[in-house]
N, C-alpha and C positions, 0 to 999 in steps of 0.2 A: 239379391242383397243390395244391389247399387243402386233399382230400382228404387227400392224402401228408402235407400239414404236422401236420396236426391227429390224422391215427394216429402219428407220430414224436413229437408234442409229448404224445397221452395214453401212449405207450409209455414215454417219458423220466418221467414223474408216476409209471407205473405202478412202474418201475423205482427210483423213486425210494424211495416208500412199502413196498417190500420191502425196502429198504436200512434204510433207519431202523426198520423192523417188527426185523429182524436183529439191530439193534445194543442195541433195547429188549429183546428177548428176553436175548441175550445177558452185556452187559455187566453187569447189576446181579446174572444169578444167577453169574457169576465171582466178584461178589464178596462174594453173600453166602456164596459156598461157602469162599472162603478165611478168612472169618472167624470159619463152623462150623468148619473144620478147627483153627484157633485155641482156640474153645473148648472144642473137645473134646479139643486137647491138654493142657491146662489143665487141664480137668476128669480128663483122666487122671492128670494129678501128683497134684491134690487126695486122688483115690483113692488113690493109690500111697501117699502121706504116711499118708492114713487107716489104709491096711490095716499100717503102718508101726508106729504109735502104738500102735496096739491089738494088735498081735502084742508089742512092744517092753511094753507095760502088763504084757500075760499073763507075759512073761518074767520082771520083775521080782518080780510075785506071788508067781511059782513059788521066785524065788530068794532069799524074806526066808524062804519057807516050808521053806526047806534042800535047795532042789535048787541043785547048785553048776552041774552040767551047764548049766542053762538062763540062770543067772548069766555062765557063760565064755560063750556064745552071743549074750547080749545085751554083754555089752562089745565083741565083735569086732564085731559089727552096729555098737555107735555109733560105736567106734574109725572105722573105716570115711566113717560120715556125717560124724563132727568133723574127717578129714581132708577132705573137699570142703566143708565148711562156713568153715573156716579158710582155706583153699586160696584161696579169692576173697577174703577182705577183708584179710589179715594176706605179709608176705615170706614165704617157703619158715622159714627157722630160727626164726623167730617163731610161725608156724601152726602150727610140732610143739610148742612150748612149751606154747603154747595149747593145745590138741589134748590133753596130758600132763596139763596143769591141770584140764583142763575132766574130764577121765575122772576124776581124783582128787575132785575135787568132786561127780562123780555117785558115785561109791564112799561120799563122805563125810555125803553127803546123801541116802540111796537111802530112809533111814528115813522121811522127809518126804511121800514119793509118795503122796496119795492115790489108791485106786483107783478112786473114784468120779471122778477130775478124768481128762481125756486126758493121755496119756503123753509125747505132743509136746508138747505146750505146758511139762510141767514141765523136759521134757530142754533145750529152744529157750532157755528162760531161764534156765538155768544156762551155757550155749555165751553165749549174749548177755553174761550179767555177764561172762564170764570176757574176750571180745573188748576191753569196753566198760573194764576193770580195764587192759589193754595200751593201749589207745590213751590213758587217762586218763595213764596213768605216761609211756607215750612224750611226752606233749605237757606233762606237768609237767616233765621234764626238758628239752625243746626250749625252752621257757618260759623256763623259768631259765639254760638255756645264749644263747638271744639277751643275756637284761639283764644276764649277766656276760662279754656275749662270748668264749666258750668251744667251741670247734669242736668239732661230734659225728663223732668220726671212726669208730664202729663202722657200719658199711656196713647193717645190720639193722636197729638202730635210726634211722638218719636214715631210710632207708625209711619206718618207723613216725611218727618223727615229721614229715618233711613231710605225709603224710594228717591226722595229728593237726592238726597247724598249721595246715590252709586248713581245717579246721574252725572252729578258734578264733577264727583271724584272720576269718571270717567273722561274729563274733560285735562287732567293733569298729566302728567309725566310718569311713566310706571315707576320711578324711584321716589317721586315725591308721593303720589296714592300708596306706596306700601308702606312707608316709613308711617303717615298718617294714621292706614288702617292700624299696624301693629301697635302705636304710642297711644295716638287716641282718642280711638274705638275698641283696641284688644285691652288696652290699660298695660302694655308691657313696658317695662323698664329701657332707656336709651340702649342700657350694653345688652342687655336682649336683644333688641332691634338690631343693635348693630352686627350682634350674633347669627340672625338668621337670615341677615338680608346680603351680611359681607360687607357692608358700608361699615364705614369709620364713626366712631360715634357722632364726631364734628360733622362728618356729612349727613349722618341722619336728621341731627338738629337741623341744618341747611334744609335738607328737604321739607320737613317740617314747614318750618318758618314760610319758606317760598311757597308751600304748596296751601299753606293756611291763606297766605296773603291773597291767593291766585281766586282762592274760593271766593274769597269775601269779594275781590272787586267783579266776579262773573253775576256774584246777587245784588252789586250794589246798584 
């Protein structure tokens, strides 16, 4: 009987420490394999950008040195990127703008390129100013349309500037950004505001005022 207990009891151990042997093995190389896979997705983009840059470089070489061919070549290549590159951060009528812009300013700035620098980086920060120029104008007009209460009603632009706006409004005091959101952006009443926030009416209006004022001189 003690026999039987004591082979069930080392078979139960035995079984046991192949379970856990199993799940040591296992478990950790899942995940460091998912996380290879990660960076070698990763590292594929880098490459891909790479061989991008430096194909995009050669192009441009080619095309101060008067080949037009390799000039039209590289515009449809960046056309291309500046439409996914817009595509996420900007609306649809906005991104082509942008997109429009940003090609004229590498047209108008292609003189500038050194070839000793990478080709991405000078292309990146011409797409960047140009984004960084929309959001600045979209949020200078939102600015100024809250402190004269004036409703943006082109559907593009509020787009633009709500992004804008939780940008900026990010940049204020949390009593002054909530007063603002709830008066107006929610359209609620001072003693509302003052209702849900605990401020005093006269400090809502304060916040208001100050945090309107803050906006405007950040776009101006």
């Amino acid at each position: 009987m003690n026999a039987t207990s004591d082979h069930e009891s080392a078979s139960s151990r035995t079984r046991s420490m192949l379970w856990n042997s199993k799940d040591t093995r296992h478990s950790p190389s899942q995940g460091c394999g998912a996380d290879l896979r990660k960076e070698e997705r990763k590292s594929a983009r880098w490459e891909k950008w790479d061989e991008c840059s430096e194909r995009w470089g050669r192009l441009m070489i080619a095309a101060r040195e008067g080949d037009s061919c390799a000039y039209e070549k590289l515009l449809r290549e960046l056309d291309h990127w500046l439409r996914a590159y817009y595509g996420r951060r900007l609306p649809h009528p906005a991104a082509e703008d942008a997109r429009q812009e940003a090609l004229l300013a590498i047209h108008a700035k292609r003189h500038t390129f050194a070839p000793s620098r990478p080709f991405g980086a000078w292309v990146v920060a011409i797409a960047r100013y140009k984004w960084i120029d929309r959001m600045r104008d979209a949020a200078r007009s939102a600015a100024l349309s809250l402190d004269e209460d004036i409703a943006v009603e082109d559907h593009e632009e509020a787009a633009i500037s709500a992004a804008a706006l939780d940008q900026l409004l990010a940049h204020l005091k949390p009593a002054q950004e909530t007063a603002i959101r709830l008066v107006k952006l929610k359209g609620l009443s001072i003693a509302r505001a003052s209702g849900a926030t605990g401020q005093s009416a006269a400090l809502v209006k304060i916040n208001i005022h100050r945090g309107l004022k803050k906006l405007v001189a950040l776009v101006s």
